[in-house]
GUKOL-208687 format. One record per residue (C-alpha): residue in one letter; y, z, x. Coordinates in steps of 0.02 Angstrom, whole numbers, plus 50000, padded with zeros to 5 digits. Layout:
% residues N
aYZX ...
This chain:
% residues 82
x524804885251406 x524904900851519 x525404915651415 x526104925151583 x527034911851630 x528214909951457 x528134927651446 x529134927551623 x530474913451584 x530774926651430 x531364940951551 x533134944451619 x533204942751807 x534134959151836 x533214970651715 x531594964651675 x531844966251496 x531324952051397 x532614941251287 x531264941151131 x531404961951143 x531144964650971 x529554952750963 x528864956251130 x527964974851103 x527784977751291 x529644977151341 x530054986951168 x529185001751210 x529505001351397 x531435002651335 x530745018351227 x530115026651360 x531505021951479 x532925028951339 x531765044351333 x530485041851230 x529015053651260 x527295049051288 x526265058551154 x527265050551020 x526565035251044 x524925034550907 x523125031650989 x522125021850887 x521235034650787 x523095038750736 x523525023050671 x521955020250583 x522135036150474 x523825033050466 x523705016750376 x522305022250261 x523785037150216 x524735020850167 x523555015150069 x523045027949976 x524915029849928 x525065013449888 x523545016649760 x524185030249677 x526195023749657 x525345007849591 x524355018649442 x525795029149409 x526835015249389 x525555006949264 x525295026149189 x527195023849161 x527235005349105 x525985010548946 x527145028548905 x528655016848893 x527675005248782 x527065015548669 x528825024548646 x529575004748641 x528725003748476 x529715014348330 x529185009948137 x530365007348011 x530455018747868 
């Protein structure tokens, strides 16, 4: 199968944007830039590498609050009976 090819039967005829636009990465940020989207926003790949390790790390550290929070609540849960 030639990738190029069904790429092409995917495009509108009068302006070269393809049908799939939100799958098809190309065409979505070649409508960014043509609405006026600048250049140095777009992330090099240094950029996005840090920037999902940033996610990550986040990730980490909601996850142990949320177990830090998990074992306060159970421990408060717990009330004896006089």
């Amino acid at each position: 199968m030639n990738l190029n090819l069904s790429i092409n039967e995917d495009r509108d005829q009068y302006n070269n944007i393809c049908s799939q636009l939100r799958r098809c990465t190309s065409c979505r940020l070649r409508r960014c830039f043509d609405i006026g989207m600048k250049e140095e926003l777009v992330r090099t790949d240094e950029e996005k590498q840090r920037y999902k390790q940033l996610i990550e790390i986040n990730r980490q550290r909601r996850g142990e609050i949320s177990k830090h929070k998990d074992k306060s609540q159970d421990n408060h849960s717990i009330i004896p009976r006089v």
